[in-house]
C-alpha positions as CSV (number, residue, x, y, z in Angstrom):
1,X,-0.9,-51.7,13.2
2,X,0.9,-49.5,10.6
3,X,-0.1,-52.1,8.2
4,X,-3.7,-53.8,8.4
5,X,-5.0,-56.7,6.3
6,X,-8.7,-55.8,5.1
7,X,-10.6,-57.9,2.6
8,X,-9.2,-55.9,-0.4
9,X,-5.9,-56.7,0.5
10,X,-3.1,-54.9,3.1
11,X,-3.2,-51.4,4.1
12,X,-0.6,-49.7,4.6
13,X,-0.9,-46.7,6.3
14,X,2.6,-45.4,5.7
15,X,2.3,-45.9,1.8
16,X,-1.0,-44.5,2.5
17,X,0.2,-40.8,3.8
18,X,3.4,-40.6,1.5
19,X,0.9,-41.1,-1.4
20,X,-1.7,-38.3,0.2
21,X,1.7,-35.7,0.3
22,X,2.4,-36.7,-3.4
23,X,-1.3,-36.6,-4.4
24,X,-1.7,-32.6,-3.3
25,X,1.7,-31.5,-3.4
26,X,1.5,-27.7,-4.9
27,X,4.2,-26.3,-7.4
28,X,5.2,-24.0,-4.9
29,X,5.7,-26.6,-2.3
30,X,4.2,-27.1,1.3
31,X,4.5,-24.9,4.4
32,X,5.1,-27.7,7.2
33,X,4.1,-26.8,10.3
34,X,6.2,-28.3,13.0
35,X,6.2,-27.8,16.5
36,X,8.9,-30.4,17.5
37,X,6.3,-33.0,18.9
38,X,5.9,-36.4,17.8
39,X,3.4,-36.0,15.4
40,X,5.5,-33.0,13.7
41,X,7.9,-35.0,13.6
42,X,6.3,-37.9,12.1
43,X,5.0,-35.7,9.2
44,X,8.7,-34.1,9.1
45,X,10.0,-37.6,8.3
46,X,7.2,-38.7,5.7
47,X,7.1,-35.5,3.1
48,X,11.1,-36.7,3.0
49,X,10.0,-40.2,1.9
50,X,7.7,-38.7,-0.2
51,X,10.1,-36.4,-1.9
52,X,7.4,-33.6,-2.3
53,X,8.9,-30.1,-1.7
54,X,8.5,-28.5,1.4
55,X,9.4,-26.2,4.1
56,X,9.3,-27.0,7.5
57,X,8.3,-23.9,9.7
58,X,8.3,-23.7,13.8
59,X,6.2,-20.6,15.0
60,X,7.7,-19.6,18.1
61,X,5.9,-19.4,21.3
62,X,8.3,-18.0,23.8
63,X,7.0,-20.3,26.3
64,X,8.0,-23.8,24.8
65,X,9.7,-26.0,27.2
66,X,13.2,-25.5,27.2
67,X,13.5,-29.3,26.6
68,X,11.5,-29.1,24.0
69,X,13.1,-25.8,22.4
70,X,16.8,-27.4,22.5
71,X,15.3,-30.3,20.4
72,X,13.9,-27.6,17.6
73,X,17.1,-26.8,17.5
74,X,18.5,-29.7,15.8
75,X,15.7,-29.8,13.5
76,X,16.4,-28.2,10.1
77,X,13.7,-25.9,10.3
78,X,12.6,-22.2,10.0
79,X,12.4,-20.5,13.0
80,X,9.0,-18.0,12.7
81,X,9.3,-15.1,15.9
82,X,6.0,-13.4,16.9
83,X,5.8,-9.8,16.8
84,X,5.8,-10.0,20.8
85,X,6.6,-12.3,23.3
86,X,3.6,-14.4,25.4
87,X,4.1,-12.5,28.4
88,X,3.9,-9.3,27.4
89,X,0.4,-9.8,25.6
90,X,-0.6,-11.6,28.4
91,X,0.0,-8.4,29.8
92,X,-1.9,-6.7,27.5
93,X,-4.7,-8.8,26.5
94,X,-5.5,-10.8,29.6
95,X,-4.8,-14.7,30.3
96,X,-6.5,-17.0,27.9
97,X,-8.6,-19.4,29.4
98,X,-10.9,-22.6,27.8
99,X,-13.5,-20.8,26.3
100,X,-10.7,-18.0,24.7
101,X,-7.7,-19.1,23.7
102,X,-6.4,-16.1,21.7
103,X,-2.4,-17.2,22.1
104,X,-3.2,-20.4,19.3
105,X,-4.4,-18.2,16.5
106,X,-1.7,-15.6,17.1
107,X,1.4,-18.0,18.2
108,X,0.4,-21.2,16.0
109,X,-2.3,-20.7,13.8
110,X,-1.5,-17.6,11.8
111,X,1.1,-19.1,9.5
112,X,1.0,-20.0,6.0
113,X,-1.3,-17.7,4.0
114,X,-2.2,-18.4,1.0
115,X,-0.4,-22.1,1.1
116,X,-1.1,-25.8,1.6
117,X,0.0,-26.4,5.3
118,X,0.7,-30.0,6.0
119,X,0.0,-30.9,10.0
120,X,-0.1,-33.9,12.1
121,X,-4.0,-33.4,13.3
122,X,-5.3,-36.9,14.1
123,X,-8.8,-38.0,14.6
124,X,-7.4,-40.0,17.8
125,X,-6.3,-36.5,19.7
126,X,-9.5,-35.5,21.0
127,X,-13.5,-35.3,20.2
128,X,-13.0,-32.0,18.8
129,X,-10.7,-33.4,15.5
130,X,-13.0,-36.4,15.0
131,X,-14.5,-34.2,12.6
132,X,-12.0,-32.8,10.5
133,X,-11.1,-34.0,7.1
134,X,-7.7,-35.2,5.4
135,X,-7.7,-32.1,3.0
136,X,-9.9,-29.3,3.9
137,X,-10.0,-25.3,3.5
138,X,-8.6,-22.9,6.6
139,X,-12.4,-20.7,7.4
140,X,-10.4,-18.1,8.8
141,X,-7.1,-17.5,6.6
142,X,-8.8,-17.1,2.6
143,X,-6.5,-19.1,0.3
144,X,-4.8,-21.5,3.1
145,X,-5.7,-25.1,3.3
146,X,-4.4,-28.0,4.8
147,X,-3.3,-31.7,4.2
148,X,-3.5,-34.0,7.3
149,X,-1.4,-37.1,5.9
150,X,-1.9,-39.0,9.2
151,X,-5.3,-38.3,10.2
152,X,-6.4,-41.4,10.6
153,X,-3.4,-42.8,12.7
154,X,-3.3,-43.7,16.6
155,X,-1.0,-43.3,19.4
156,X,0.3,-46.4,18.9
157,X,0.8,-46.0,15.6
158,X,2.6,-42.6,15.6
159,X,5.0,-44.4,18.2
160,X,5.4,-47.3,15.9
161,X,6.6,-45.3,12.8
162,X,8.9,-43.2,14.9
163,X,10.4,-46.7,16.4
164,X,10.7,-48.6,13.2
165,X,12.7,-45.6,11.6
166,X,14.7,-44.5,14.4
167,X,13.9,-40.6,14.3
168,X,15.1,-38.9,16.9
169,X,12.5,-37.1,19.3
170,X,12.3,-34.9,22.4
171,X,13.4,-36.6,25.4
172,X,10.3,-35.4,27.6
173,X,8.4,-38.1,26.1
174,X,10.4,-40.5,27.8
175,X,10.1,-38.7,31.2
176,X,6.4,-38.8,31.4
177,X,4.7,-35.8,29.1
178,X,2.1,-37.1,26.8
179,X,1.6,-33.6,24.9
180,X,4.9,-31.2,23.9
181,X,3.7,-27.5,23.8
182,X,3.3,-24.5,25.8
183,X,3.8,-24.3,29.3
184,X,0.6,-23.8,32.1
185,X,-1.9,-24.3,28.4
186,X,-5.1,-23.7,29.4
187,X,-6.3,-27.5,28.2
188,X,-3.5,-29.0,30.0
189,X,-5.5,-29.4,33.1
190,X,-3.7,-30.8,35.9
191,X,-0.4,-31.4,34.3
192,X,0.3,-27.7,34.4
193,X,0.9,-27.9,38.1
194,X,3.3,-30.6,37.3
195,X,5.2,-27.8,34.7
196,X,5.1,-25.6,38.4
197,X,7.4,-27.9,39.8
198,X,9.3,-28.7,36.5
199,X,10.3,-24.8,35.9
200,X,10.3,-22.5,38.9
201,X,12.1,-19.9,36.9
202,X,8.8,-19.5,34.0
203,X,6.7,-19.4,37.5
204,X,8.7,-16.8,38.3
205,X,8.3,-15.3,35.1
206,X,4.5,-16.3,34.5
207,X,3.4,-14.2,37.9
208,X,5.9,-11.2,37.3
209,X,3.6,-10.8,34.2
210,X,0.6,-11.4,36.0
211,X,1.0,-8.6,38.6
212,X,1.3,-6.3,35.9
213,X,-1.6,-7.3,34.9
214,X,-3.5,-7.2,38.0
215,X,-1.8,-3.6,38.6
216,X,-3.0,-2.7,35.4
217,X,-6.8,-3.2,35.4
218,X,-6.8,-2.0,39.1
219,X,-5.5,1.5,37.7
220,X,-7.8,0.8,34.8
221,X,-10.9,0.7,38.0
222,X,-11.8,-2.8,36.4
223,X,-14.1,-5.1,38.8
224,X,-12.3,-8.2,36.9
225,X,-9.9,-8.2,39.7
226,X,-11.5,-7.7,42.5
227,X,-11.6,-11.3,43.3
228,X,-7.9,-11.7,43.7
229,X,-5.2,-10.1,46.3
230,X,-2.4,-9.7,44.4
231,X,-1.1,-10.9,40.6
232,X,0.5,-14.1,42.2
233,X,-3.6,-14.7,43.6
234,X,-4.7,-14.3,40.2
235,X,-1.8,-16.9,38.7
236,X,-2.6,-19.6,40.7
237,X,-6.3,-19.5,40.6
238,X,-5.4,-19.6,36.4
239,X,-3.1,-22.7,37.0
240,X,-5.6,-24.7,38.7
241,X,-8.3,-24.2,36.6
242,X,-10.8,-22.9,38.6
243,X,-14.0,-23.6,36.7
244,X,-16.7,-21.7,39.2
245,X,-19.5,-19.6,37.9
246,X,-19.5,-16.3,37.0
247,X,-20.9,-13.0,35.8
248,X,-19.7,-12.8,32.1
249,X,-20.5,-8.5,32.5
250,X,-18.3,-8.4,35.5
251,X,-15.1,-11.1,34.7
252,X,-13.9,-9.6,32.1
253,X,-10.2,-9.6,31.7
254,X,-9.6,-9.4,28.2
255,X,-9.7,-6.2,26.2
């Protein structure tokens, strides 16, 4: 897989991405984003075989599987803290949902400025990245672009690498998870109810957060709310991803 023979001779795709890092690598050096899953980790290992300079940066969530956090942990990586923790600007801003998603941009996507950011974007993740390119320009941070090295690698493929070159990776992958990343995300459909079960004590957490936000917009006078009894209502209507109809003038719980 990792190596292909075409009619101009073998590809392969390892060579392939080492050479991409080496082709754009800036004097200053990359900003890595890493998030400890297996395609962070696959990019982690290949800018060291390529010998470009780098740094490896982890933008911290607050609502990373523990599992997943301990891993970080052994990773040699810079740890970058949010100015405030999910919860509270959950509290504050509403729950993200599908259609607005404002924890990526602020908890994941507002890192390296100004720099080449090196990520482990695939065209094989999902319809939406079947368009994006190897290099291209950030269209909402001036001055950042990014370098996908393994673009055009599958599943399989990712697993491959990671098996032939014994890295070490988070052990949830071996208990089932397909995706590593924040707990009850909007676009992990019904696995979040699976993350219920896993972690009782961010349930716990999730809906003390949630009745502050229900208590808020009900001082607030806000009809958003109206539908639900309580904050622990409003939770569980999020986790299961109720998709009915609405009126966009009347649910609105973001500010």
């Amino acid at each position: 897989m990792l190596k292909e023979n075409t009619l101009f001779g073998e590809r392969d795709k390892v060579k392939m991405a080492i050479e991409r890092l080496q082709t754009f690598e800036p004097p200053e050096g990359y900003y890595l984003a890493f998030s400890g899953g297996k395609d962070s980790i696959t990019i982690l290992e290949l800018a060291k075989m390529a010998k470009v300079k780098f740094e490896a940066h982890y933008h911290v969530t607050t609502i990373d599987p523990p599992e997943l956090v301990k891993f970080i942990k052994t990773q040699n990586v810079i740890w970058d803290r949010p100015a405030r923790p999910f919860l509270q600007e959950l509290i504050r801003r509403g729950f993200p949902q599908h259609h607005r998603r404002w924890c990526c941009e602020m908890y994941k996507e507002n890192g390296g400025k100004g720099r080449i950011v090196v990520t482990g974007i695939r065209w094989a993740e999902s319809a939406n990245r079947k368009n994006r390119k190897m290099v291209e320009s950030c269209n909402k941070l001036a001055g950042k672009n990014y370098v996908h090295p393994i673009i055009d690698w599958s599943d399989q493929e990712v697993w491959q690498f990671i098996r032939d070159y014994n890295i070490l990776y988070c052990k949830l992958y071996d208990e089932g998870f397909k995706r590593l990343g924040c707990l009850f995300c909007p676009m992990g459909g019904k696995h979040r109810l699976i993350e219920c079960e896993r972690y009782p004590k961010y349930v716990k957490a999730f809906i003390n957060a949630f009745e502050k936000l229900y208590q808020r917009k009900k001082d607030e006078g806000k009809n958003s709310v109206a539908r639900w009894k309580s904050g622990e209502e409003m939770f569980w209507w999020w986790i299961r991803d109720n998709k009915e109809k609405y009126n966009k003038d009347q649910f609105i719980l973001f500010e």
